[in-house]
C-alpha positions as CSV (number, residue, x, y, z in Angstrom):
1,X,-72.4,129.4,87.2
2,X,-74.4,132.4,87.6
3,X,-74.0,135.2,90.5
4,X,-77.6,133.6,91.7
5,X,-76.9,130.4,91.9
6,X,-73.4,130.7,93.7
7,X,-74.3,133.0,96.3
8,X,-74.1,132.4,99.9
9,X,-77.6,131.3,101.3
10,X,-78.9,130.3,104.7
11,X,-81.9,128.7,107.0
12,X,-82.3,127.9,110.4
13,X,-84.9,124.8,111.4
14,X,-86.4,124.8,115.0
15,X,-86.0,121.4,116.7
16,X,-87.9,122.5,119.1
17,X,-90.1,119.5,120.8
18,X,-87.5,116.8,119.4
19,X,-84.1,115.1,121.1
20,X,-81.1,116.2,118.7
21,X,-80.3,113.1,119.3
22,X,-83.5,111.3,117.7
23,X,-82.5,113.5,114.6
24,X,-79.1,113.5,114.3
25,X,-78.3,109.9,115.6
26,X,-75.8,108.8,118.4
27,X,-72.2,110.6,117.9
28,X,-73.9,112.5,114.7
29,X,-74.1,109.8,112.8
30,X,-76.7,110.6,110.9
31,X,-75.7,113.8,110.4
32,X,-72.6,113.1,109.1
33,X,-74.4,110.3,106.6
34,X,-76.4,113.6,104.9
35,X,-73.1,115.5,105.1
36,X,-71.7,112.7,103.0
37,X,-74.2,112.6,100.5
38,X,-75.3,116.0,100.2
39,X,-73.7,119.3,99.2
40,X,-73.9,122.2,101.5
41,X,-73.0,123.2,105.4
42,X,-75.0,122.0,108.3
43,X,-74.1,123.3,111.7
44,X,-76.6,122.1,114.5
45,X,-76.4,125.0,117.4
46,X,-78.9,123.9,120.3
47,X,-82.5,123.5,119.4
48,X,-81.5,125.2,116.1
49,X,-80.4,123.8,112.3
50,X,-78.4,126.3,110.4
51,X,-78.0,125.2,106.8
52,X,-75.7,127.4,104.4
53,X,-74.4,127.4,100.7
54,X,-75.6,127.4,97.3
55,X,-79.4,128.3,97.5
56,X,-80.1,124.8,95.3
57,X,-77.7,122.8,97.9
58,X,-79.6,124.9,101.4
59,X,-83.0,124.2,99.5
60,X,-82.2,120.6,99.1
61,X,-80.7,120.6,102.9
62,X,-84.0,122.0,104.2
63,X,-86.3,119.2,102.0
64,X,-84.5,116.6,103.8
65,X,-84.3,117.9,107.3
66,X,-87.7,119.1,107.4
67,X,-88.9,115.2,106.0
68,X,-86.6,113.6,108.7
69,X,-88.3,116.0,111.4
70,X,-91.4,115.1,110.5
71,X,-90.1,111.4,111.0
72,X,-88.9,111.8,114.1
73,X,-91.7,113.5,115.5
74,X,-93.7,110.4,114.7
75,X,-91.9,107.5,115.2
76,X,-89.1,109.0,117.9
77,X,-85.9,107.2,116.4
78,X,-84.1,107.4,113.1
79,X,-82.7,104.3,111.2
80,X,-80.2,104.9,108.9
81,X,-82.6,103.7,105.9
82,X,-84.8,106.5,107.1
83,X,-82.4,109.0,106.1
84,X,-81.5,107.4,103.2
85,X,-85.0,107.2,101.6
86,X,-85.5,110.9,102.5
87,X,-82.5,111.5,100.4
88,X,-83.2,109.3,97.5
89,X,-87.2,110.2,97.2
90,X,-85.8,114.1,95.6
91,X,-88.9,116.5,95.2
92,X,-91.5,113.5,95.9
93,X,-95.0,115.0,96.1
94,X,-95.4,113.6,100.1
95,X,-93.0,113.5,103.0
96,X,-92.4,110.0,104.2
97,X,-94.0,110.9,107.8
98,X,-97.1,110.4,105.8
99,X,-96.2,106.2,106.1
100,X,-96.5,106.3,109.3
101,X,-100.0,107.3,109.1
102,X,-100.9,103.7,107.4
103,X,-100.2,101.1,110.0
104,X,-101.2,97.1,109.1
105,X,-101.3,96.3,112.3
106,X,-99.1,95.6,115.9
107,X,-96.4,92.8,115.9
108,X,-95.9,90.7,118.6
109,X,-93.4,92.8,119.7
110,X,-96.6,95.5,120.2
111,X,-94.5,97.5,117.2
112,X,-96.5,98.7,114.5
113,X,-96.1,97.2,111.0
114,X,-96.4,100.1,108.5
115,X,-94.8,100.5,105.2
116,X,-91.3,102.5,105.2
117,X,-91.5,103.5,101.4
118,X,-94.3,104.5,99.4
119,X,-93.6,101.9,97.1
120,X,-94.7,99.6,99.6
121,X,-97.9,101.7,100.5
122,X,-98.8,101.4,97.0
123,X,-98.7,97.5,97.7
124,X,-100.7,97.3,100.8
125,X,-103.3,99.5,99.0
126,X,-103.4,97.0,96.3
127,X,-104.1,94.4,98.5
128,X,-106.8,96.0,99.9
129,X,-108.0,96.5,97.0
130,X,-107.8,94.3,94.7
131,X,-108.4,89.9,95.6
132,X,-105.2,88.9,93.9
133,X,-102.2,91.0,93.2
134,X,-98.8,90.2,92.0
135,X,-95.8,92.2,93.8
136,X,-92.5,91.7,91.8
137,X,-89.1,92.9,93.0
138,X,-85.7,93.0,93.8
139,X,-84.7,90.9,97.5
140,X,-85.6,93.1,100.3
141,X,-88.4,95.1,99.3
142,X,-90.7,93.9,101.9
143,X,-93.0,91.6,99.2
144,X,-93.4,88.1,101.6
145,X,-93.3,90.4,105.0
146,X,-96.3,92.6,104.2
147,X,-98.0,90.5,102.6
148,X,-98.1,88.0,105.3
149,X,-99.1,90.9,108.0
150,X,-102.1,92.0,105.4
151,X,-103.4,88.3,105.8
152,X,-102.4,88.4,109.8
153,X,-104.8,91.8,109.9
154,X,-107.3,90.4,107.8
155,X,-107.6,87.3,109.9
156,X,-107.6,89.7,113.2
157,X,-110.4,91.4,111.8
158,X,-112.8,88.3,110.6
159,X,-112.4,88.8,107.3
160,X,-110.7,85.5,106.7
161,X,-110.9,82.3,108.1
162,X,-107.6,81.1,108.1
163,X,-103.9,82.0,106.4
164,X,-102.2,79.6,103.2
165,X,-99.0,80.0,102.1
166,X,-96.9,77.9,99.9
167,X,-93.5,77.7,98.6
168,X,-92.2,75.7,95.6
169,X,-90.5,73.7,97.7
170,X,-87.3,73.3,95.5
171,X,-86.4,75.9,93.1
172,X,-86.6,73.6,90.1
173,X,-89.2,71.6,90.1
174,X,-89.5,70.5,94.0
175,X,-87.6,67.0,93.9
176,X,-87.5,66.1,97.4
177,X,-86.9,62.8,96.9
178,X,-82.8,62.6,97.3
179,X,-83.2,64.8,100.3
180,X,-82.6,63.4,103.8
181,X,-85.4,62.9,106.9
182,X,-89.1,62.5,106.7
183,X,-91.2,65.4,104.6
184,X,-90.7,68.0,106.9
185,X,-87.1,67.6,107.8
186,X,-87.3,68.2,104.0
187,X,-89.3,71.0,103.2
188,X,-88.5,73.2,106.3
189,X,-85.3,75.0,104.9
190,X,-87.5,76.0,101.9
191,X,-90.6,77.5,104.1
192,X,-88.5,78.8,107.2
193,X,-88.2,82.4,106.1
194,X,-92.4,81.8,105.7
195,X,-92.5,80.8,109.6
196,X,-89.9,83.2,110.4
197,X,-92.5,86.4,109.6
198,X,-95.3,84.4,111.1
199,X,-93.4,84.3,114.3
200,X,-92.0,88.0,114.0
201,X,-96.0,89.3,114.2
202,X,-98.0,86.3,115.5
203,X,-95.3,85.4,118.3
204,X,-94.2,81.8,119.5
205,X,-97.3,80.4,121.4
206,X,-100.0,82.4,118.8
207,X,-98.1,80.6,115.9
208,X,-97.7,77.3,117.7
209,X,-101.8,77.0,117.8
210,X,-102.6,78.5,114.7
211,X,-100.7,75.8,112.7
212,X,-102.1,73.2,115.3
213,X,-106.0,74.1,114.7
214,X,-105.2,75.2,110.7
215,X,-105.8,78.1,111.0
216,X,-102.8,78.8,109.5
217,X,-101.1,76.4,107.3
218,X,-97.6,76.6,105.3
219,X,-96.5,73.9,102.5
220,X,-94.8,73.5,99.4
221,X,-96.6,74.8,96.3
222,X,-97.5,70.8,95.1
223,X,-99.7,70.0,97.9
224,X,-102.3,72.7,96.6
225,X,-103.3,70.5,93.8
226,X,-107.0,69.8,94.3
227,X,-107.9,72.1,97.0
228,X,-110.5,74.6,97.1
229,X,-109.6,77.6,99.4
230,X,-112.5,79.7,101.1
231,X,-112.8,82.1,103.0
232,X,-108.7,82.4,103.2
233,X,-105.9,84.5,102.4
234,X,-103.3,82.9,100.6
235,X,-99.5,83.5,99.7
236,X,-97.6,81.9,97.1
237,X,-94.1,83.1,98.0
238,X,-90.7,82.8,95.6
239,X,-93.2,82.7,92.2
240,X,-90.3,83.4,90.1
241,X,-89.6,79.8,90.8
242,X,-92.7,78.1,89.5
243,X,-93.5,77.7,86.0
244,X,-96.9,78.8,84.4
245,X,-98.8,75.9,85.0
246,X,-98.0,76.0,88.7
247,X,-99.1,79.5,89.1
248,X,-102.3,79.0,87.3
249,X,-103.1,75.8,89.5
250,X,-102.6,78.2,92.9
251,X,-104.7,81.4,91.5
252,X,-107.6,78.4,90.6
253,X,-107.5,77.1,93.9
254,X,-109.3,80.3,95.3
255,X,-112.6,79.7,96.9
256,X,-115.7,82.9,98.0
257,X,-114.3,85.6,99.7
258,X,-110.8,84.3,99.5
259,X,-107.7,86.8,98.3
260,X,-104.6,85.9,96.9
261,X,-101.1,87.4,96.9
262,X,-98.1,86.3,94.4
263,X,-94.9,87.1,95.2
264,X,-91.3,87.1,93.1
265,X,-88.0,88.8,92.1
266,X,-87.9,87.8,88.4
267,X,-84.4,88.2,88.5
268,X,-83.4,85.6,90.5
269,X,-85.0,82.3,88.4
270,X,-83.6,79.0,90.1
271,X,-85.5,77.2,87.1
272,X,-83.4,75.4,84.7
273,X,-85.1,76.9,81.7
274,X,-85.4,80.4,83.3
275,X,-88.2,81.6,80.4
276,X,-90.7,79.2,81.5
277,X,-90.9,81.2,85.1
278,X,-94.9,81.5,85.4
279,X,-94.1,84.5,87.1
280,X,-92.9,85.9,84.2
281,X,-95.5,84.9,81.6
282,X,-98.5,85.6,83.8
283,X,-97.9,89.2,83.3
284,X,-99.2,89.2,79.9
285,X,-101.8,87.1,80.2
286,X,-103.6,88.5,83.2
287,X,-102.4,92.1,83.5
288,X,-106.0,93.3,82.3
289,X,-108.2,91.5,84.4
290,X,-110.1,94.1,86.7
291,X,-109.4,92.5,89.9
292,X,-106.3,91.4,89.5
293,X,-102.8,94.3,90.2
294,X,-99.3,94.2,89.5
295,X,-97.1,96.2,91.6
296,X,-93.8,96.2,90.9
297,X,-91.5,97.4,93.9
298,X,-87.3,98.5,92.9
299,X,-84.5,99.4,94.8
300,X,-85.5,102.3,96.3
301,X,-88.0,100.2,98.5
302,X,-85.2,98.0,99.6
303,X,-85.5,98.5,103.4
304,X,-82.6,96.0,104.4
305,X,-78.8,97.2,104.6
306,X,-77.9,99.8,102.5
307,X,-75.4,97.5,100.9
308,X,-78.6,95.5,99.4
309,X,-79.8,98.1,97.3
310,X,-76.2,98.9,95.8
311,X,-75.8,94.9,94.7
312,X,-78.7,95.1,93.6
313,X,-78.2,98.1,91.1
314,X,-74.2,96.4,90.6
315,X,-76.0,93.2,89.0
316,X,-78.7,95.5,86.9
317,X,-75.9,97.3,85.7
318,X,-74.1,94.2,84.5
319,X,-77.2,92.3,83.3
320,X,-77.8,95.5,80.9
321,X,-74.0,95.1,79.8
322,X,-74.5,91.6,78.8
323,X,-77.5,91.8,77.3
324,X,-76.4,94.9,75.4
325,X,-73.4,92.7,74.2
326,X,-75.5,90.2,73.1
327,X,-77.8,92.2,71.0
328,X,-74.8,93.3,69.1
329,X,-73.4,89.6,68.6
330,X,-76.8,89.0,67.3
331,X,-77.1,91.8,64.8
332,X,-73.3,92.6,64.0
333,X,-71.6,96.3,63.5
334,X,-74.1,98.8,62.6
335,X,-77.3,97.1,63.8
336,X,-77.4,94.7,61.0
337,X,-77.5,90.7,61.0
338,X,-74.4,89.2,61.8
């Protein structure tokens, strides 16, 4: 290590105009969550920062304050995700205050709905965009959330009529025959997390009518069959699920001055023959069409528990293992046939 790089370095940050305690969490517990996972001293002094160490370690301490202050100063609060996207986005070319900047629109809660990574800005752009897009990723990236509050916002502004979404109601091949109760004792299970976002930004009684007038309507992915959709905004939710021929039959149901938005996490096929997932062939077929965008969100747009986006990377990391393992049973010692 060279003289340089070992000596003793140090920076003060102003928190000046903030609560510590928006920054630094209750009983330090976001500072001692950067402690954890980054080199270097931190010693918080009144309205004052002091970072010290390594210049690399105190230049890498300041990139991540400075981004959380900038957080703070727009949104008030820290959640622990908050601090750990700052840490994980390195030297990225924005600081993640920026997101606030893009809001979809106001919950029912009167909270804003704006995208906590840029991943997931990238996504809302595309919708905007672009009349159909295809988001694919990992469970808790945000895909069935945001793209139900784009269609909420573009209902609230006129520029759709009314909201679709569908489900394939089960995973292979929706027989709900065996099942017990009438239809929708049988389908709900399979749509709830679909009316669980609905109520999150539409609220109880704003839901409650919309379903009653159609304004907004949720339903397995078979009972699209022979509709024409305009002037709507539809979802088709859990793609991964639904083989190509189901996928084409929702993208063809799109009427004038409809958009449509396909969502999936290709690594999680419920299909018994997992390589006829439409989800996963559509890529190739329609990944030129202008019109048409792919976005493709990872872990690092995970915005559930922290734990998420480490089982995540645990099953990628054993899904490479395998299939590494079976490449080599297929070819044998040396790359050759076996």
């Amino acid at each position: 290590m060279s003289r340089e790089s070992s000596a003793e370095h140090t920076e003060t940050l102003s928190l000046a105009g903030i609560e510590p305690v928006d920054l630094l969490g209750h009983n330090d517990r976001n500072l001692k969550l950067i402690e954890s996972r980054l080199p270097g001293r931190v010693v918080v002094r009144g309205d004052q920062v002091i970072l010290s160490g390594p210049q690399r370690d105190v230049q890498e301490l300041k990139r991540v304050f400075l981004g959380l202050i900038d957080l703070v100063r727009q949104k008030r609060a820290l959640s622990e995700s908050d601090v750990h996207y700052t840490i994980d986005l390195g030297e990225h070319s924005e600081p993640p205050a920026n997101l606030a900047s893009e809001p979809v629109l106001m919950s029912s809660r009167r909270q804003p709905v704006v995208p906590k990574t840029f991943g997931q800005r990238d996504y809302l752009r595309a919708i905007a965009a672009n009349d159909v897009v295809f988001a694919i990723g990992p469970a808790g990236t945000g895909k069935t959330y945001l793209a139900i509050a784009a269609a909420v916002a573009a209902l609230r502004r006129r520029e759709v009529d009314r909201i679709v979404l569908a489900r394939p109601a089960v995973e292979a091949g929706e027989s709900l025959g065996f099942l017990p109760g009438d239809f929708q004792e049988k389908v709900d299970p399979y749509l709830r997390p679909l009316y669980d976002a609905l109520r999150d930004l539409l609220g109880e009684e704003a839901l409650r009518r919309s379903l009653e007038s159609g304004v907004v309507e949720v339903a397995p992915l078979a009972y699209m069959r022979g509709r024409t959709l305009r002037h709507a905004f539809a979802i088709l939710d859990e793609a991964q699920n639904a083989t190509l021929g189901q996928v084409k039959m929702f993208l063809t149901r799109l009427g004038p001055d409809s958009k449509a938005v396909v969502t999936g996490d290709i690594t999680q096929i419920d299909l018994a023959q997992p390589e006829s997932s439409g989800l996963v062939l559509v890529q190739d077929i329609l990944n030129e069409l202008e019109g048409i965008a792919f976005v493709y969100l990872t872990d690092l747009d995970v915005v559930r528990h922290r734990l998420v986006q480490q089982i995540i990377l645990a099953f990628a990391r054993v899904q490479r293992e395998r299939n590494g393992a079976r490449a080599e049973d297929r070819t044998g010692p040396g790359g050759r046939k076996a």
